[in-house]
Structures are given as C-alpha cells and as structure tokens.
C-alpha positions in Angstrom: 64.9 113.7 42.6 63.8 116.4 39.8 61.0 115.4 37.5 61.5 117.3 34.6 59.2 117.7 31.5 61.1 115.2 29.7 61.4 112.3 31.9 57.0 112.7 32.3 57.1 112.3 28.4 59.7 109.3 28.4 57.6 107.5 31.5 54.0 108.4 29.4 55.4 106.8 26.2 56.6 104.0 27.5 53.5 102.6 29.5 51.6 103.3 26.4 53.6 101.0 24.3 53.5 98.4 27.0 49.7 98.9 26.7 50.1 98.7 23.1 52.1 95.6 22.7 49.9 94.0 25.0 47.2 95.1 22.8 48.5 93.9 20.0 49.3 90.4 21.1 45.6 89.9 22.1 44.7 91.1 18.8 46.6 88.3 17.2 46.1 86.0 19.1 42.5 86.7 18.6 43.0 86.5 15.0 44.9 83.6 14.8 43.1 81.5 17.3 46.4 80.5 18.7 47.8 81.4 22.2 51.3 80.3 20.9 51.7 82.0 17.3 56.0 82.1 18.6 57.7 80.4 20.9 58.4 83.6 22.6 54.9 83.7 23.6 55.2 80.6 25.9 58.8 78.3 25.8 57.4 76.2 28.7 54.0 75.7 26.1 55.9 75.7 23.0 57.9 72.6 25.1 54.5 70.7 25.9 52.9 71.8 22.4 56.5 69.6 20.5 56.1 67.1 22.7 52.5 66.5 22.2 52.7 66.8 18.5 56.0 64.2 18.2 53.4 61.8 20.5 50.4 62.4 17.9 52.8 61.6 15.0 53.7 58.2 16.8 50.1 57.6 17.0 49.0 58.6 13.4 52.4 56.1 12.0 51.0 53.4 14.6 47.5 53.8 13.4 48.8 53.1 10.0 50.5 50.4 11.0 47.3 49.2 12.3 45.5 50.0 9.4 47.8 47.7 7.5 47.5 44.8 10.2 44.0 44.7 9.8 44.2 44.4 5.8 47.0 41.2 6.3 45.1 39.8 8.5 41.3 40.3 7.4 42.6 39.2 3.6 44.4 36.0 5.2 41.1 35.0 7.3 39.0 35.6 4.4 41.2 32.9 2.3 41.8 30.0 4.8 37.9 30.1 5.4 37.3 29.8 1.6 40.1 27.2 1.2 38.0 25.4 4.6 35.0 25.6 3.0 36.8 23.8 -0.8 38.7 21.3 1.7 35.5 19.9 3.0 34.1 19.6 -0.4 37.2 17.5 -1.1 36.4 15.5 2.5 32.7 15.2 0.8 33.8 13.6 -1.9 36.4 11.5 -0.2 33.4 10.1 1.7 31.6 9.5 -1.9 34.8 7.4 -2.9 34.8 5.4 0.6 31.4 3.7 -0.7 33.0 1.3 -2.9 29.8 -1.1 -3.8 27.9 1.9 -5.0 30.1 3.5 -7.5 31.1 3.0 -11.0 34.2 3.2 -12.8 32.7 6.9 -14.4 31.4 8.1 -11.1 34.9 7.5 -10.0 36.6 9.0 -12.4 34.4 12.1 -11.8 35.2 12.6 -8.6 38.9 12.4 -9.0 38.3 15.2 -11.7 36.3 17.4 -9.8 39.2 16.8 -6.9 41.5 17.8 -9.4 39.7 20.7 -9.7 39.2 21.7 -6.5 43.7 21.4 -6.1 44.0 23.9 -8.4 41.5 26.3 -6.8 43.1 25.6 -3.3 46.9 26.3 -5.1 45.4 29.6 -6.6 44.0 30.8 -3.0 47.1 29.6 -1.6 48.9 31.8 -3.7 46.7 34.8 -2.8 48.6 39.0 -3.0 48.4 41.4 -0.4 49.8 44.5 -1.5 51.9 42.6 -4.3 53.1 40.3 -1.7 51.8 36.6 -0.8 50.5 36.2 2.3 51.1 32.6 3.2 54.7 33.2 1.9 56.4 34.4 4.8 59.6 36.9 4.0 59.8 36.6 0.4 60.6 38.5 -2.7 59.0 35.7 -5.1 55.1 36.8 -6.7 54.3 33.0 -5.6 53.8 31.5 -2.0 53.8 27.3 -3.3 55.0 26.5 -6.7 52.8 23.8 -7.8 55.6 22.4 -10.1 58.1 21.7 -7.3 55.7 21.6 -4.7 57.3 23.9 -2.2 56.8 26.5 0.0 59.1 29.2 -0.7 60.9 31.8 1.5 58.9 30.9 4.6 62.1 30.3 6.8 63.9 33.2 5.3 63.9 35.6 7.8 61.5 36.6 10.6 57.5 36.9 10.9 55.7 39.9 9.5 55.0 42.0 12.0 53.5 45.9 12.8 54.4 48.3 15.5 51.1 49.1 16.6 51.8 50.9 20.0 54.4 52.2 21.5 55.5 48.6 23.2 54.0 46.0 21.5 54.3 44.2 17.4 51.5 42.6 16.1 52.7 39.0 13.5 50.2 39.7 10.8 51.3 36.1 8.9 51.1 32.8 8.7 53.3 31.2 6.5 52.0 27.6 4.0 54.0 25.1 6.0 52.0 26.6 9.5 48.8 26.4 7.9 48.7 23.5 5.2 51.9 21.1 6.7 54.5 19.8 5.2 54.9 17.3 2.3 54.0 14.9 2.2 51.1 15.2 4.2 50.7 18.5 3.3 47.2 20.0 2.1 48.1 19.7 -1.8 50.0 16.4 -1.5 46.9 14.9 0.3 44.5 16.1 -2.5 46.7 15.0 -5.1 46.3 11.5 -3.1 42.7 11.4 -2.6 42.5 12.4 -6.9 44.6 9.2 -7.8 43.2 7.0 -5.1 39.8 7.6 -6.3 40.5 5.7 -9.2 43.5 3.8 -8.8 43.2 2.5 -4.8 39.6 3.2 -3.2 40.9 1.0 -0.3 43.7 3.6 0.2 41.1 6.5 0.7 41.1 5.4 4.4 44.5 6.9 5.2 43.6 9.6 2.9 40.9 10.8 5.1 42.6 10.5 8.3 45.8 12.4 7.2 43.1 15.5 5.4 41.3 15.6 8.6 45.1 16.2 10.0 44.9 18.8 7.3 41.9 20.7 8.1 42.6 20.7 11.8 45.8 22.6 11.1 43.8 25.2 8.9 41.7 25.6 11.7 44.3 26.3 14.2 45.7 29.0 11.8 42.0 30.3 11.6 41.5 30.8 15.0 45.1 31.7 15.9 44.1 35.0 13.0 41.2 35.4 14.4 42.9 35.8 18.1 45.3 38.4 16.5 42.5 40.6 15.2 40.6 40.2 18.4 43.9 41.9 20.1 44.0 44.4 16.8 40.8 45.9 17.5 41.3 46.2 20.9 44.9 48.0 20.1 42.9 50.1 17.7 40.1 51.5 20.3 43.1 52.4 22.2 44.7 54.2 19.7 41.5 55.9 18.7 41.0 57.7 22.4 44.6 58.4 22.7 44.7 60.3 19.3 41.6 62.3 20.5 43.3 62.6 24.5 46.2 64.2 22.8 44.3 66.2 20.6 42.1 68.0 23.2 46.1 68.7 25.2 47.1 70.1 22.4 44.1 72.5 22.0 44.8 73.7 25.6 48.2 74.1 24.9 47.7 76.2 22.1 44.7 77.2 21.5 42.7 80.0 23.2 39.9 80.6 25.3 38.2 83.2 22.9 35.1 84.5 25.7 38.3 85.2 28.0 40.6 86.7 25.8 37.5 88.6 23.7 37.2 90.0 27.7 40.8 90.5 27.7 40.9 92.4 25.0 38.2 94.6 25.5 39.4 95.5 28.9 43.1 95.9 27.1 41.5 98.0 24.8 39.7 100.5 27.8 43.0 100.7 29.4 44.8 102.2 26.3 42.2 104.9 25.6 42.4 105.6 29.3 46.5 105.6 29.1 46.2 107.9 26.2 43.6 110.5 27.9 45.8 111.0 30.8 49.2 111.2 28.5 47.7 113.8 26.1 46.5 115.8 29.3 50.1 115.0 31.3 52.1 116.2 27.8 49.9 119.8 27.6 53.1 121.6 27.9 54.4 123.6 25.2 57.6 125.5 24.8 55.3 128.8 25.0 54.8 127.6 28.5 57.8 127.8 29.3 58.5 130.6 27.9 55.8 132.9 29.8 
C-alpha cells in the first residue's frame, strides 16, 4: 500500500481531533460538574438518571402529602383533647348537681348556665377549619361540620374518608367525622349537654342517666383520640421512611450524574499531555513542503 504525503496528513489530523474532542468533553464536564451534560454522553445513564428523578418526584409529592397528614391530624388531636378536657368540666359539674341536699335553687341555676356555656364552646371546637375545611365534617363543601340549629352532622356519609397517598402503596385516613367521635342524637355529645343544662334545674333526679350516657360520650372521644394518635404514630414512621429514601435516591443520582472531580481533574491533565504530545509529533510528521518535493 503507498503512503503518500496526504494520507500522513489526513491520519495526523484526525487523531488530533479525536484527542481534541476528548479534550474538550473533560473540559466540560469539568466545568459543569456533570458527567451527563447530553444524553449522548451516556443513554444507558441518562435512562437511570429519568428514572431516578421520576422516583424523587414521587417522593417529594408523597412527602407533601405527608406534610399535609400531619397538619389534619395534629389540628384534629389538638381539638378532641381540648373538647376532653371542657367535657369533664361538664362531668364536674354534673357531679356538683348529683348532690341534691346541698345545693340551692341559684347554685343550680349556675351550673346549668355555666353548662350552657361550656355547649357552645364544645359546638365552636367542633366546628374547627383545616385549610378552610372542617375537620370533623367528613366530605363536605359546607364551612360548618354540626349546625347547632338543626343539630346535625352534615356531609359525613357523603362520600369516602379523607385520605393521603403517603408512599408508594399505602393511604393514610386523616379524619374522623362528628358522628365517629361525639355519637349520634340523641345521645350524642351536644344533645347530652343540652340534657345535663336543663336537668340541672328542672330534674336533678334525671342527672343519673345523664352521667352514664356522657361517660358513653367521653369514651367515644377517647377512642377517636387514641385511634389519631395511632395514625400519627404510623405517619411518622412513614415519614422517617421517606426522609432516607429521598436522600438514597439523591446520593444515585449524584453517581449517575455527577463526576468524580480528583479523577477526571487526572483525566484531564493526562488528556491534556497526550494532545501537546499528538501535536509535537504531527508538526514534525507534516515538515514537508512543496519545495521538498521539488528538489
């Protein structure tokens, strides 16, 4: 085969561009930080690198979702155990009223006020927002979970529970609707109060039954309080999950993507030796001029 001057030249030229490009990608790379700046560079780590960044979005929505959860649930806790805490004042003074020898038409009356009182306060809790909705109303589009002038509960059977995706498999019920937590009328928590307020005056020998059927009451409240506390319990332990799988694919996606900068500063440099070297022995391989011929 005959080498001619031209096919030396063609051969030279192309190894230094080779070199070159090479060069150049190590430069950018460099630069940007990246081993993948195109999916050129890598399909099969461009591949992994979508597929860990569609897995970290699931986890960022689902740690929202949890997020949220946590808000549902820590306001809802928060308000049964202040409406606990108002229902055994009511108990309290339902015990006052029992003692029928000691109390006077006044004292009476006093109580059943302050009971009265107390109603309205345990209406207002029970018809506690979160995030413009009420969270003892179940599925609803009304501003009000009980309507104290009909009382009713109102769209608690309406549709399903309120619940949160908060991993890939499993929902979380962040509710609890009135008739779960309070009853039913008539023995629900309001129509009981209302009782124990007219019985204080009116019947004292009917504050018996009144006790027996708020004790009902308040061992339904506590059932929802400890059935919400269950559920943040399993929350937490959903969001300590999350929490190391966000950071588990976040370290994948750095070696996906990102480089080793002591190796490719090495690469580089070595890169970088190989093209002056390349272009030493192409400027002493491309001497020939026409006058050399010529002679």
């Amino acid at each position: 085969m005959r080498i001619t001057q031209r096919a030396v030249a063609l051969t030279s030229l192309q190894g230094l561009n080779r070199n070159l490009d090479t060069l150049g990608k190590l430069q950018n790379q460099l630069t940007s930080g990246r081993l993948i700046n195109a999916p050129s560079d890598s399909p099969a780590g461009t591949n992994r690198a979508m597929q860990t960044r569609s897995e970290q979005a699931a986890v960022a929505q689902q740690a929202r979702n949890i997020s949220d959860a946590k808000s549902w649930l820590d306001q809802t806790d928060s308000t049964l155990r202040t409406m606990l805490e108002t229902t055994r004042r009511v108990r309290d003074l339902t015990v006052q009223g029992l003692n029928s020898g000691g109390l006077t038409d006044e004292a009476r009356q006093a109580l059943s006020t302050e009971v009265t009182s107390l109603r309205e306060g345990l209406i207002t809790l029970a018809n506690t927002q979160n995030q413009g909705r009420p969270i003892f109303g179940g599925v609803t589009a009304l501003p009000q979970a009980y309507d104290p002038t009909t009382g009713t509960w109102q769209g608690v059977t309406a549709g399903p529970a309120i619940t949160r995706q908060i991993s890939d498999t499993e929902d979380l019920r962040v509710d609890v609707t009135g008739i779960e937590a309070f009853g039913t009328a008539p023995a629900d928590l309001f129509s009981v109060v209302q009782s124990i307020a007219t019985d204080l005056v009116a019947t004292p020998a009917s504050l018996d039954a009144d006790l027996d059927a708020l004790d009902a009451v308040m061992e339904g409240m506590q059932s929802a309080v400890a059935d919400i506390g269950a559920r943040g319990s399993r929350l937490e332990r959903v969001e300590n999950i999350n929490a190391d799988r966000s950071l588990t694919l976040g370290s994948q996606l750095a070696e996906t993507e990102n480089i080793d900068l002591p190796n490719t500063i090495m690469r580089l440099q070595m890169q970088q030796t190989g093209y002056q070297a390349a272009l030493s022995a192409t400027a002493k391989a491309l001497q020939p001029t026409l006058l050399d011929f010529l002679r």
